[in-house]
GUNU-604194 format. One record per residue (C-alpha): y, z, x; residue number from 1; chain. Coordinates in nm, 4 decimals. Layout:
REM residues N
{site {Y Z X} NUM A} ...
***
This chain:
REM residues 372
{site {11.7778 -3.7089 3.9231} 1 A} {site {11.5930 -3.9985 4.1063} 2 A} {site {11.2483 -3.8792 3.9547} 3 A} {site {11.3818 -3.9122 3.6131} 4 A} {site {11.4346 -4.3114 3.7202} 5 A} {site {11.0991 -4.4312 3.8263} 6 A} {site {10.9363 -4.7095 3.6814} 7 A} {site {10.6001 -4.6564 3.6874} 8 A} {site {10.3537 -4.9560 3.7302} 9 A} {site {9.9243 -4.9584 3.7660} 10 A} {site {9.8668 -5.0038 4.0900} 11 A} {site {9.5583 -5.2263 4.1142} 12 A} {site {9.2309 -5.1032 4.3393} 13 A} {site {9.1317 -5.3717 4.4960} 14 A} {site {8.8837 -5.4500 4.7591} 15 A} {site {9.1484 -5.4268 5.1038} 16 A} {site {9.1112 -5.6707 5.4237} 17 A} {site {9.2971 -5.7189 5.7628} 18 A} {site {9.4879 -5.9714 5.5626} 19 A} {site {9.6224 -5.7345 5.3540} 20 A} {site {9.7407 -5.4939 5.5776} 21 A} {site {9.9000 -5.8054 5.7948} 22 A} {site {10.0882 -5.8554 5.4630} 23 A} {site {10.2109 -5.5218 5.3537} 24 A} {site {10.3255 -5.4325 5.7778} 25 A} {site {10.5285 -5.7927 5.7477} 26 A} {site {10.6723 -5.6642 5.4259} 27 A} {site {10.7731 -5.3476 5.6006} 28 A} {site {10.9479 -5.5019 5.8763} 29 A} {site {11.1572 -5.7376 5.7318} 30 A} {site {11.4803 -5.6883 5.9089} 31 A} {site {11.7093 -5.7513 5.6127} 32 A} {site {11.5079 -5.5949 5.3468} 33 A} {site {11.1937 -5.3949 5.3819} 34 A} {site {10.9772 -5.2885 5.1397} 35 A} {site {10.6846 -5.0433 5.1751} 36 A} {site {10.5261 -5.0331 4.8644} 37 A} {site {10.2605 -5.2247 4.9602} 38 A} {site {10.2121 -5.0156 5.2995} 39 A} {site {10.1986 -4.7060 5.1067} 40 A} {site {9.9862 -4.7917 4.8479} 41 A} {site {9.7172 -4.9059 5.1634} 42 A} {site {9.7625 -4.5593 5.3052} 43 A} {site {9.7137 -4.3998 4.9632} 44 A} {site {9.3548 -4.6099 4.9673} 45 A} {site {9.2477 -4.5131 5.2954} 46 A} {site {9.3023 -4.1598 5.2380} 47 A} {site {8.9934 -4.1714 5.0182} 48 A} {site {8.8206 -4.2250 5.3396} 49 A} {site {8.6042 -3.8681 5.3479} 50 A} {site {8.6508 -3.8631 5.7450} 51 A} {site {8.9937 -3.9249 5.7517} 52 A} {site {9.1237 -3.6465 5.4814} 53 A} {site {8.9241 -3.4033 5.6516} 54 A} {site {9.0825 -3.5037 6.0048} 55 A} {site {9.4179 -3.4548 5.8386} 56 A} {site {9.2839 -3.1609 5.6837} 57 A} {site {9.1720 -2.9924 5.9804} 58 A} {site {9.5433 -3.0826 6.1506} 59 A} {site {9.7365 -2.9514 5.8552} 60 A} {site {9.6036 -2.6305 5.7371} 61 A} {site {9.6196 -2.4084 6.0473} 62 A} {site {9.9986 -2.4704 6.0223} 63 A} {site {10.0310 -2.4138 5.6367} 64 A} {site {9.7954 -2.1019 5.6419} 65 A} {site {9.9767 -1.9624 5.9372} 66 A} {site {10.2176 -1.6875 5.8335} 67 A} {site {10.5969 -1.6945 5.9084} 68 A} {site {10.9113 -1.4617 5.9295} 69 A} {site {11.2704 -1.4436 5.9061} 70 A} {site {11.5000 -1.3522 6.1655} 71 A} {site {11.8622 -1.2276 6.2016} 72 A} {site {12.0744 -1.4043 6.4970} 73 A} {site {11.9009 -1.0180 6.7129} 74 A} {site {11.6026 -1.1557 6.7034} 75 A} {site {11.5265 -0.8868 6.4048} 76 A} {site {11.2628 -0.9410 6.1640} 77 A} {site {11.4066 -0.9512 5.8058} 78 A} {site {11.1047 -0.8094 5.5968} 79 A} {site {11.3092 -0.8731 5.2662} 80 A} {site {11.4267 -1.2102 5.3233} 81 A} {site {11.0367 -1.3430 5.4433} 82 A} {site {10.8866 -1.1965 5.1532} 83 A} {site {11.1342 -1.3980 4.9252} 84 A} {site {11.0811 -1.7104 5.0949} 85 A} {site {10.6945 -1.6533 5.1083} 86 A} {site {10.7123 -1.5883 4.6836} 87 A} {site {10.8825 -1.9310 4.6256} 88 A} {site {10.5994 -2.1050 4.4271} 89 A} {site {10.6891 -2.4796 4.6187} 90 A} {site {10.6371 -2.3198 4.9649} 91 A} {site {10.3249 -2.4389 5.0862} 92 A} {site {10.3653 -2.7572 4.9200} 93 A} {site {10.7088 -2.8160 5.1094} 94 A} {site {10.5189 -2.7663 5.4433} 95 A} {site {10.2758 -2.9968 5.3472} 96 A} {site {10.5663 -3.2489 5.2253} 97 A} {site {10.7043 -3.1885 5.5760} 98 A} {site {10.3752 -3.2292 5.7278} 99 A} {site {10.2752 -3.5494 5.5928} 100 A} {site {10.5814 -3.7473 5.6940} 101 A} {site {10.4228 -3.8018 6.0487} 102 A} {site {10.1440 -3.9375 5.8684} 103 A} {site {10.2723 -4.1785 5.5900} 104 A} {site {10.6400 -4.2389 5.8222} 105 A} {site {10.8798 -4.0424 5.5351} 106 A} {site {10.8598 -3.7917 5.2878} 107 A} {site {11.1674 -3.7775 4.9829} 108 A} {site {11.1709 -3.4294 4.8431} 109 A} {site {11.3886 -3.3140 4.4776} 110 A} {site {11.4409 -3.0302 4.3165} 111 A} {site {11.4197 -3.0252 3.9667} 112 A} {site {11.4590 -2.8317 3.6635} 113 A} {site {11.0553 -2.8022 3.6397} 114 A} {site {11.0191 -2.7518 4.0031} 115 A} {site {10.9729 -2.9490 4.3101} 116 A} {site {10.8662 -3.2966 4.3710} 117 A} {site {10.7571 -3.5215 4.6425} 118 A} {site {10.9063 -3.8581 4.5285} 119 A} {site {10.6303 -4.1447 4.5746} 120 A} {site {10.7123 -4.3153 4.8892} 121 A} {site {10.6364 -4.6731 4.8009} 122 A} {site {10.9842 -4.6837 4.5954} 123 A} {site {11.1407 -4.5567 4.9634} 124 A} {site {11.3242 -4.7351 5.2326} 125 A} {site {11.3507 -4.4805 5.4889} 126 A} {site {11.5506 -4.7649 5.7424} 127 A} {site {11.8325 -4.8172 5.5216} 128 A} {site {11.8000 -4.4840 5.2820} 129 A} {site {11.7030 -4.6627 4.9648} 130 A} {site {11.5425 -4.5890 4.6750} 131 A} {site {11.4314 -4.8307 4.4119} 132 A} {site {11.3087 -4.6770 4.0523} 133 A} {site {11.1293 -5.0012 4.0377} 134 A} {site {10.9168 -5.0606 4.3812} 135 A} {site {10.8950 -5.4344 4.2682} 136 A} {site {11.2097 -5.4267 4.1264} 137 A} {site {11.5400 -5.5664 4.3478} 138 A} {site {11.8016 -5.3157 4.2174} 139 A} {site {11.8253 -4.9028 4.4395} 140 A} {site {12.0341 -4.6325 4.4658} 141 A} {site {12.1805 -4.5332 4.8318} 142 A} {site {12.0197 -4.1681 4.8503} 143 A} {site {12.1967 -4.0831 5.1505} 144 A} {site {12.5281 -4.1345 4.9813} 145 A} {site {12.4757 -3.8919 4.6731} 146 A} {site {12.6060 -3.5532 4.6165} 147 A} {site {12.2750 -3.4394 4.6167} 148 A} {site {12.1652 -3.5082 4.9127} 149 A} {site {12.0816 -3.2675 5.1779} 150 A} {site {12.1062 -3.0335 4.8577} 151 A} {site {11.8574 -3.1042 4.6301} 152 A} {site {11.7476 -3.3925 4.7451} 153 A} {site {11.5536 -3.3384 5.1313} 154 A} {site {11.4404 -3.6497 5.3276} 155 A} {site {11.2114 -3.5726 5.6282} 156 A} {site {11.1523 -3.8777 5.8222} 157 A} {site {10.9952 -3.9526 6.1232} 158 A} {site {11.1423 -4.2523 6.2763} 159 A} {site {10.8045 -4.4282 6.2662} 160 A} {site {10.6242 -4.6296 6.0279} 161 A} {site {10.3664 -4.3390 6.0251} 162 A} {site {10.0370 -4.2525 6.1969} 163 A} {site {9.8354 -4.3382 5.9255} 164 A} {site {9.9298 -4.7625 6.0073} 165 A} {site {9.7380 -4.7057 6.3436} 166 A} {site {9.3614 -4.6208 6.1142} 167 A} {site {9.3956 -4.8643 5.8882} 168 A} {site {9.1920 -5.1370 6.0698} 169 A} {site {8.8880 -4.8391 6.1513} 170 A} {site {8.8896 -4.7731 5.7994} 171 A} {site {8.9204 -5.1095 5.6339} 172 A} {site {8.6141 -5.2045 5.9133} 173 A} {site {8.3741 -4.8906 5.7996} 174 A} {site {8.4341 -4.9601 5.4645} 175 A} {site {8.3293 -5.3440 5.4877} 176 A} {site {8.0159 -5.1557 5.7508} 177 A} {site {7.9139 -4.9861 5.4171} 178 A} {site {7.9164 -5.2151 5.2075} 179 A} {site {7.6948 -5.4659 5.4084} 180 A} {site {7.4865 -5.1610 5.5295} 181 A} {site {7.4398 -5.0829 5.1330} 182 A} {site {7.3508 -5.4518 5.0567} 183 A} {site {7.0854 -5.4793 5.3119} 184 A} {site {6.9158 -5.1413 5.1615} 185 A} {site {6.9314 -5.2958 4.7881} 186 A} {site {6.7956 -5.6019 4.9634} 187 A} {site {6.5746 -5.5434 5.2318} 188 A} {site {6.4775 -5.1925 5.1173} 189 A} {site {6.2352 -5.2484 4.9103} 190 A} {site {6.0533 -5.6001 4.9886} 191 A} {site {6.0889 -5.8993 4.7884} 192 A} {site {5.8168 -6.0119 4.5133} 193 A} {site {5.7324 -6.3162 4.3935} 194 A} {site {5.4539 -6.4718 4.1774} 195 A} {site {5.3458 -6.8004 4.1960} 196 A} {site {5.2275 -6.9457 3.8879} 197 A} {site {5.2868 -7.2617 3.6262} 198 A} {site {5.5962 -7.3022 3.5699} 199 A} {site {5.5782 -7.5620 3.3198} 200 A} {site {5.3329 -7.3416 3.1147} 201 A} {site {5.6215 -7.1501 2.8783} 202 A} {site {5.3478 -6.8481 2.8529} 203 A} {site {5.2134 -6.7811 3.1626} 204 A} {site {5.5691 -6.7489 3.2937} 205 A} {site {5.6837 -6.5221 3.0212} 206 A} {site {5.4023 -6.3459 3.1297} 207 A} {site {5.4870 -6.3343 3.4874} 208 A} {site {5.8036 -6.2194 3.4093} 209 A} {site {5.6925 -5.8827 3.2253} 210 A} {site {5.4560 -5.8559 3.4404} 211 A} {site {5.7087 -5.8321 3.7785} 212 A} {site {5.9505 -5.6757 3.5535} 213 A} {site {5.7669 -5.3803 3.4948} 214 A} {site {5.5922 -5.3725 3.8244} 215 A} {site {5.8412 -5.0964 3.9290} 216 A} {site {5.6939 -4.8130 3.7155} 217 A} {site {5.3226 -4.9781 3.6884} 218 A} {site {5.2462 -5.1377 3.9595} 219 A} {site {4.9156 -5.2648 3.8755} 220 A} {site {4.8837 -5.6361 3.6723} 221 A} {site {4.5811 -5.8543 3.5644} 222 A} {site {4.6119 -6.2465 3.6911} 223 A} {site {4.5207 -6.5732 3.6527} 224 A} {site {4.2825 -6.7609 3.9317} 225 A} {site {4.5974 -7.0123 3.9875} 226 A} {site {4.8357 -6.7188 4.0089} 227 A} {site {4.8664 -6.5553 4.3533} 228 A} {site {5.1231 -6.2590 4.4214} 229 A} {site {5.2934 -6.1872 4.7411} 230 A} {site {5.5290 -5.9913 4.9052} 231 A} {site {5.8592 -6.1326 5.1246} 232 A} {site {5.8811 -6.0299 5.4685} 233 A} {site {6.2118 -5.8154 5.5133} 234 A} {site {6.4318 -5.8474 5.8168} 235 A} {site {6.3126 -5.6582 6.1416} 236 A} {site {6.6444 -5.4279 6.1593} 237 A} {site {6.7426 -5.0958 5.9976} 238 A} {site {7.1366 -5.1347 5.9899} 239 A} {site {7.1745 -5.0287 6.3516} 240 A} {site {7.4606 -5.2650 6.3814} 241 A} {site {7.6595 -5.1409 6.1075} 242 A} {site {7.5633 -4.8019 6.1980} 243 A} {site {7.7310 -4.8272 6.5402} 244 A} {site {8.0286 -5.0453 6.3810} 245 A} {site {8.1032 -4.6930 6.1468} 246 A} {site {8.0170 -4.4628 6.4510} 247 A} {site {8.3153 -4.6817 6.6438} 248 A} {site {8.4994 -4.6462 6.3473} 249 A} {site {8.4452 -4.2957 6.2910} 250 A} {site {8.6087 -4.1834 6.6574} 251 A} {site {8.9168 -4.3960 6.6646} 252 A} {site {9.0169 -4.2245 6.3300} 253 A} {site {8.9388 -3.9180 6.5175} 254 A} {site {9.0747 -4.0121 6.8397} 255 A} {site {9.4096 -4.1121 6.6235} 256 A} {site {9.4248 -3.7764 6.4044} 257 A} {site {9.3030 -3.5113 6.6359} 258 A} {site {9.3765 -3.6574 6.9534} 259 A} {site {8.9763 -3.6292 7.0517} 260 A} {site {8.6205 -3.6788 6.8764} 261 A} {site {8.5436 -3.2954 6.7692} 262 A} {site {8.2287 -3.1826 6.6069} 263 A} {site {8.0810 -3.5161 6.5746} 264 A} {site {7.9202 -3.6404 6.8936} 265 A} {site {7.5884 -3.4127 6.8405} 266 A} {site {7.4414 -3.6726 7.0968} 267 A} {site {7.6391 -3.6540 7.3979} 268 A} {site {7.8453 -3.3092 7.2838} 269 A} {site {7.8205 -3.0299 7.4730} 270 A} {site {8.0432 -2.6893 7.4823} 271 A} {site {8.2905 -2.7356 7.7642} 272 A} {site {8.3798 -3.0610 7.6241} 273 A} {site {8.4294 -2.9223 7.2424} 274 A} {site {8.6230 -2.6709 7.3838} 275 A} {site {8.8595 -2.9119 7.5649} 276 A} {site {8.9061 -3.0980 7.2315} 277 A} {site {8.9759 -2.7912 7.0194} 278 A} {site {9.2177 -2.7632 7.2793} 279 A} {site {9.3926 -3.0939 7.2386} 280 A} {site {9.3897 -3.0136 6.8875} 281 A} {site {9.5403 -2.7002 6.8873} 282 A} {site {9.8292 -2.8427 7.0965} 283 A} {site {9.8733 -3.1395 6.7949} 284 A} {site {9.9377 -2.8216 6.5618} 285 A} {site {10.1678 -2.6439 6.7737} 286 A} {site {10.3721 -2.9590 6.7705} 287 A} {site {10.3334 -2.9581 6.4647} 288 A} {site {10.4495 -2.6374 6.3918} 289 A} {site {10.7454 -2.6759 6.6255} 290 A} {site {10.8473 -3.0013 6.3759} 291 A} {site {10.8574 -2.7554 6.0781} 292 A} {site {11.0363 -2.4700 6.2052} 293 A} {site {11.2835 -2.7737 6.3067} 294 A} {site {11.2884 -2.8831 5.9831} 295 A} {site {11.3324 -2.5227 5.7867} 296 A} {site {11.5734 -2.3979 6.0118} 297 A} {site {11.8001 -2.7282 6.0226} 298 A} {site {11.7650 -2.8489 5.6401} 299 A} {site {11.5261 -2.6166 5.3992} 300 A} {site {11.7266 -2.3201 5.4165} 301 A} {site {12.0779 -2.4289 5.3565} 302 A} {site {11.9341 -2.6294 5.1125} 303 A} {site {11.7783 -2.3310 4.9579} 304 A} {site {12.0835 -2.1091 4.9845} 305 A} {site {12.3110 -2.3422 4.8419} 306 A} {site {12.0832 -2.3485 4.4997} 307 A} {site {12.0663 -1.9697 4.5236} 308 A} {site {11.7243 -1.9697 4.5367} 309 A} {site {11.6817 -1.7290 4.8640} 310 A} {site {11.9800 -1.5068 4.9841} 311 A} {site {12.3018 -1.5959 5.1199} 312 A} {site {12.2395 -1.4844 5.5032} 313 A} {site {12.1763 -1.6975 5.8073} 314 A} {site {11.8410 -1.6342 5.9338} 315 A} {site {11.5649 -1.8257 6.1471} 316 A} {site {11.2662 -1.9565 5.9989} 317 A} {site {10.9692 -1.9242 6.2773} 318 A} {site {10.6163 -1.8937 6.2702} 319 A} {site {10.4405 -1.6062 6.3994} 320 A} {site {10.2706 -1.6125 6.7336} 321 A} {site {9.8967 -1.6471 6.7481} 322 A} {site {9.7365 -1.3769 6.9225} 323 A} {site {9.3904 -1.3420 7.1001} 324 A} {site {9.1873 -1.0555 6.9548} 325 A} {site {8.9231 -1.0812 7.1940} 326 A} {site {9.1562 -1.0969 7.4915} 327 A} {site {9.4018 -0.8176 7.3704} 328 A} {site {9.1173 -0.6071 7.3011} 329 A} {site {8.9713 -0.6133 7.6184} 330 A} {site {9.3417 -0.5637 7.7678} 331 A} {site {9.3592 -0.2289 7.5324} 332 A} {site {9.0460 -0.1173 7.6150} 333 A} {site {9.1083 -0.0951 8.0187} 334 A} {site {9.4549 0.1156 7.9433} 335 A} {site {9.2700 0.3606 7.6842} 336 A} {site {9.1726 0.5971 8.0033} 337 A} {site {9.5321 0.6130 8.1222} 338 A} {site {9.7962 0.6013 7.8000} 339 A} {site {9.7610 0.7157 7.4487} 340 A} {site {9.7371 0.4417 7.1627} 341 A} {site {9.8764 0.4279 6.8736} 342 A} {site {9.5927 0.4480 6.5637} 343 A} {site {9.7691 0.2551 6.3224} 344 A} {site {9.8361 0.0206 6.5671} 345 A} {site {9.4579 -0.0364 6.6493} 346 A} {site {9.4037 -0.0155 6.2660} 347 A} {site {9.6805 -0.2801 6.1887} 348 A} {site {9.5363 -0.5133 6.5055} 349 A} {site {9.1556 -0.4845 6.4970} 350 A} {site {9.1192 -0.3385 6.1478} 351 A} {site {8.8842 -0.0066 6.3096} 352 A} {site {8.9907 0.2905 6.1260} 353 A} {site {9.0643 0.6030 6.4393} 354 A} {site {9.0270 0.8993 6.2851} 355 A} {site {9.0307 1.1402 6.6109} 356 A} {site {9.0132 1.0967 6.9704} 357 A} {site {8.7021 1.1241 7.1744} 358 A} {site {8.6736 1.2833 7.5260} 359 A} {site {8.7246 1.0953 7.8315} 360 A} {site {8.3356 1.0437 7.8954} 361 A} {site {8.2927 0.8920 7.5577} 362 A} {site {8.5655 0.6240 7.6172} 363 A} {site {8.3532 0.4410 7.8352} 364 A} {site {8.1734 0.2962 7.5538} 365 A} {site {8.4575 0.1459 7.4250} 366 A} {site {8.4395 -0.1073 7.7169} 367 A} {site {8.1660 -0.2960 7.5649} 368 A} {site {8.2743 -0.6095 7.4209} 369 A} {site {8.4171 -0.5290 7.0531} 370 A} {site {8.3757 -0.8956 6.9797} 371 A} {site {8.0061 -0.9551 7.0931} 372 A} 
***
């Protein structure tokens, strides 16, 4: 088992720069021999980044929450079969593996004894299908050549050095924004004191130094009629600078994850142009979605049939259609005059328990918006 080979090292946090990330890309795209370990351990940094994991986030989870069936080569629902592949405790965690290989370029998959396991891509060369138990070590194994492979062993890679490469500059820049924007509010927050006394005189500057030392919590002093006390004048600015270098920051990540700035812009935001982002958004998670179905159909579930874990029958791994409530409401209400409707139907779709029907003169309330 390749998991049972890794060499772990501590992977230093460090403050990053451009620099770095010049580095680890070079490293990457050697020709003869790439290594991504230190590409992988920059995306593993800037995932910290509280804008960008909830941009992910807010990409990912529609498609993991969404539910799924299993199909027969009819077209036929197989109730049985999507229950058992819904029960597998790895599920969601293997959509999410699948998920993330647009983001960090490749995802390595094994299945173990103890379960399942996403192999840590900085020991991975996804080019030439390596894997090194020691990411700073010289010696691999060819994964693609092993018996396992394509059995217990699932690669999803997506031809690219991953999306994640194109934020790294945004976030390495807010981060530095932050950091100076912090530094000017320990500096320039609170004004600068100084006392002006003798020096040379060993006790009246002892005394000056209690005396500024514990201005913070008293600030009241007695002083001498050489001594005079002032304040520094602070910098006319309140971070505005670094405030628009994060704001600039902020929608490229957004632009880069979620194809649009959603939810953030309260300035210049209005409803039409929300709901043209949501839509962009949604059409990233269809594509999405499409990728994993892909993925399922063409790997997951032979794999999973050859270890016995689900049944031995051919069937189609899809995700089920999202429906508009609001808009198939309205299309059931303007047919109730004319054709009877099922009750559990309407229970099962709106969740409105019918218990009898009502006379032709009472339907007509039914036409008010059920969603309002």
């Amino acid at each position: 088992m390749l998991s049972n080979t890794i060499i772990k090292r501590y992977t230093y946090r460090t403050r990053k720069d451009i620099a770095d990330w010049q580095r680890a890309q070079n490293l990457a795209m050697q020709p003869d021999n790439p290594r991504y370990y230190l590409l992988q351990e920059l995306y593993s940094d800037i995932c910290n980044d509280a804008l960008l994991s909830s941009q992910i986030s807010n990409r990912e989870e529609p498609v993991m929450a969404r539910p799924f069936v299993l199909t027969d080569k009819s077209g036929k629902p197989d109730k049985n079969a999507t229950l058992e592949l819904s029960e597998l405790p790895f599920i969601q965690d293997l959509i999410k593996a699948i998920l993330d290989s647009e983001f960090y370029g490749v995802t390595l998959t094994e299945f173990t004894p103890e379960g399942f396991t996403v192999l840590p891509r900085k020991h991975i060369d996804p080019e030439n299908g390596r894997f090194y138990p020691d990411c700073l070590g010289g010696s691999y194994v060819n994964y693609r050549q092993l018996k396992e492979y394509g059995k217990s062993i699932l690669e999803f890679n997506s031809g690219h050095i991953g999306i994640l490469n194109k934020t790294v500059p945004h976030v390495l820049f807010k981060k530095f924004a932050q950091s100076c924007w912090s530094e000017l509010c320990e500096i320039y927050g609170i004004p600068p004191r100084f006392l002006k006394t003798d020096t040379q005189d060993p006790e009246m500057l002892r005394r000056a130094e209690d005396m500024l030392r514990e201005m913070g919590s008293a600030a009241a002093m007695v002083i001498d009629n050489s001594e005079e006390l002032s304040f520094a004048s602070g910098i006319n600015t309140s971070g505005d600078v670094y405030n628009n270098l994060i704001t600039l920051c902020n929608r490229e990540i957004s632009m880069v994850i979620s194809g649009a700035v959603i939810g953030q812009d309260t300035v210049n935001g209005n409803y039409s142009k929300e709901e043209s982002n949501k839509d962009i958004l949604q059409r990233l998670i269809e594509s999405d979605s499409r990728m994993v179905e892909l993925y399922f159909n063409s790997f997951v579930l032979p794999s999973l049939r050859r270890m016995k874990m689900i049944s031995d029958r051919e069937l189609k791994f899809s995700f089920c259609a999202i429906e508009d409530l609001s808009d198939l409401w309205t299309k059931t209400v303007a047919i109730m005059p004319y054709y009877d409707i099922d009750p559990k139907w309407i229970k099962e779709k709106f969740g409105v328990e019918v218990t009898a029907s009502k006379t032709p003169a009472a339907l007509s309330i039914a036409k008010s918006d059920f969603f309002a």
